[in-house]
C-alpha positions, 0 to 999 in steps of 0.5 A: 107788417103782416096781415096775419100772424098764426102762432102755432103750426099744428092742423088748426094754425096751419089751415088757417094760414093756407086759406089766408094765403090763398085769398093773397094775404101777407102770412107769417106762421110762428113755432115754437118746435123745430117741424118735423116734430112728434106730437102727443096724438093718437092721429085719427083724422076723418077724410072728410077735412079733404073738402075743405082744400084744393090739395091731395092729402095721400103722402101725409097719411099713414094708413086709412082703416075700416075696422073697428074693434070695442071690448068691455073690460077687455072682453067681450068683443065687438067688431065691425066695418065703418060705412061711410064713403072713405076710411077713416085716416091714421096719421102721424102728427110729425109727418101730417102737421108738417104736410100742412105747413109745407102746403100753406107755403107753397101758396106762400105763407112764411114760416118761422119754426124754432121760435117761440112767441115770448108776449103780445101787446095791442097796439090799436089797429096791429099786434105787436108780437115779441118773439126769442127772434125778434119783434114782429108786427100783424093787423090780425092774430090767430092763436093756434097754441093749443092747449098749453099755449099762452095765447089764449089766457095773453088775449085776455079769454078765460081759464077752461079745465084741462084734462090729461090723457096719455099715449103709449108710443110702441114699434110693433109689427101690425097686421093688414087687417087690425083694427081700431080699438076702444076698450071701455070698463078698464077706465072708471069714467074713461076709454083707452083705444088703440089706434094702429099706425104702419110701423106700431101702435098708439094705445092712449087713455083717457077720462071724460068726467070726474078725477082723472087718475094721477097716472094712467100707467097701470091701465095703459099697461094693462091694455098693451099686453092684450095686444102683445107689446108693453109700457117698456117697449115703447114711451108713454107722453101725457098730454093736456085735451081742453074739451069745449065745455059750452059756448064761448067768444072765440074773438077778441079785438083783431084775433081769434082762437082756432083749434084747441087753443079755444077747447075745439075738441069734442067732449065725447070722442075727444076728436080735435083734429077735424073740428080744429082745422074747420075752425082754421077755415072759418077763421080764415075765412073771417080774418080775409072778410075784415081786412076788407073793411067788415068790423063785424066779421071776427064776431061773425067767425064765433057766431059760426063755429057756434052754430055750426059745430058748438051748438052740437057739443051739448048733446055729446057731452049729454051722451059723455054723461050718461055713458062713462058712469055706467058704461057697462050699459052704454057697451050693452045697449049702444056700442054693441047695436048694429048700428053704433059704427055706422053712426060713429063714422057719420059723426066723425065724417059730419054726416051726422049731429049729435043732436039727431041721435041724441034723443034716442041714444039717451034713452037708451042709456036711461031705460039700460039703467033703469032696467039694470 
């Protein structure tokens, strides 16, 4: 039997696997993919995570960058230089997530790929775990399936709305000094962006309220032309984004959810990776405290992440609110302020709450809609 089984190999499921296996912990990570594998992804990850583990991150990024490019129906351009400490990472999912896992194993942490978890039963103080390998056993369980996985609904947490968002996958030759794109205006209550990798580009889209479109294809393509390349070019993958839409349990009896399994993504910026691999910590961090005999530690990892990150998400997707109904103002009267990167760095880097810009960020946006 194990201490932990982790189902699911992402960033989230990967960072609580290394943190348990260095407290010395028995660890099993199941997959249901073969790694390496791509994963639907723009792949920007905020250096900041670095914090959190004893390791060097250099081989699993694929470019780190400073620039940052917004246009408003695909005009109107703003440029300008994030100033935090270090640049924001780009990277490839199947190169990162596998960076991660290999990490976790080294410590030594077990790892089955290729294997998909097919039910879960409680049996009192383990889990029971039946897999297309076999049937395994663990004190504790973490589900780290993401947003499509079962474990959550399995482990008795409720349905949360589901978004879809699509991401243009393209070879193109990218230049030293591009940029990182977000283009507001072409997606009623939405964004596309393009985030720039050493061989291509990742162009997604997405919205944030409201009806998401039935096909994000038009927009997407429309989008890719600006930068020279088109939908023929590369391949388009849709993707589920499951955004925290207010506090809610993260545990249950001997189990947590980490990563976007429990909607640990952002409302506003739709950042996961982050949040998601904080989550793991955390999660590991409780998981290591109640096999020591602490009762109170799983719910002690909910009460955490809610106060630590979640209590933050209702300014942002107070912001998200305002913003993309009427996103020509918000362009006019926030992103093209001096100060709107700066700020956009400081929250992906956790420098900064929402809830300390929040105040003068919506009004702001209330007085650019009364004016307009």
């Amino acid at each position: 039997m194990y201490d932990v089984i982790v189902v699911g190999a992402g960033p989230a499921g990967a960072s609580t696997a290394y943190h348990l296996a260095k407290q010395g912990h028995s660890v099993l990570m199941v997959e249901k993919d073969v790694l390496p594998r791509y994963k639907p992804c723009s792949g920007a990850v905020s250096p900041s995570v670095a914090e959190f583990f004893d390791f060097d991150f250099t081989s699993a990024i694929d470019r780190p960058m400073r620039r940052v490019r917004y246009t408003y129906k695909l005009g109107d351009p703003v440029e300008a230089e994030l100033t935090t400490a270090d640049p924001i990472w780009m990277v490839k999912r199947e190169v990162f997530d596998h960076f991660l896992v290999q990490q976790a194993q080294k410590l030594g942490a077990q790892f089955k790929d290729g294997t998909a978890v097919t039910s879960i039963e409680n049996r009192g103080d383990y889990w029971q775990v039946s897999t297309t390998d076999g049937t395994l056993e663990a004190a504790y369980l973490v589900a780290a399936d993401g947003a499509n996985g079962p474990m959550a609904n399995w482990l008795g947490f409720p349905d949360l709305t589901l978004r879809t968002a699509s991401v243009l996958e393209v070879p193109a030759a990218v230049e030293n000094d591009c940029a990182i794109n977000f283009e507001f205006g072409l997606i009623k209550q939405g964004c596309a962006w393009n985030f720039p990798k050493s061989d291509g580009y990742s162009i997604g889209a997405a919205t944030f309220l409201g009806q998401a479109p039935a096909d994000y294809r038009k927009a997407l393509e429309k989008y890719s032309q600006s930068f020279g390349v088109s939908l023929d070019q590369g391949t388009v993958y849709s993707h589920p984004l499951k955004l925290w839409d207010g506090n809610h349990p993260l545990h249950t009896h001997r189990a947590v959810l980490v990563g976007e399994a429990g909607a640990i993504v952002d409302p506003l910026s739709a950042e996961g990776i982050r949040p998601g691999m904080i989550s793991g910590v955390r999660a590991a961090e409780a998981i290591h405290t109640a096999l020591g005999g602490d009762l109170q530690a799983l719910a002690n990892y909910t009460t955490t992440m809610h106060a630590t990150w979640g209590e933050d998400m209702p300014w942002a997707k107070r912001i998200a609110g305002l913003f993309f109904r009427v996103p020509g103002i918000g362009y006019r009267v926030g992103i093209k302020r001096p100060t709107a990167t700066q700020r956009l760095g400081q929250i992906l880097a956790g420098e900064v709450r929402y809830a300390d810009i929040a105040g003068r960020v919506m009004k702001r946006l209330s007085g650019g809609l009364l004016s307009g």
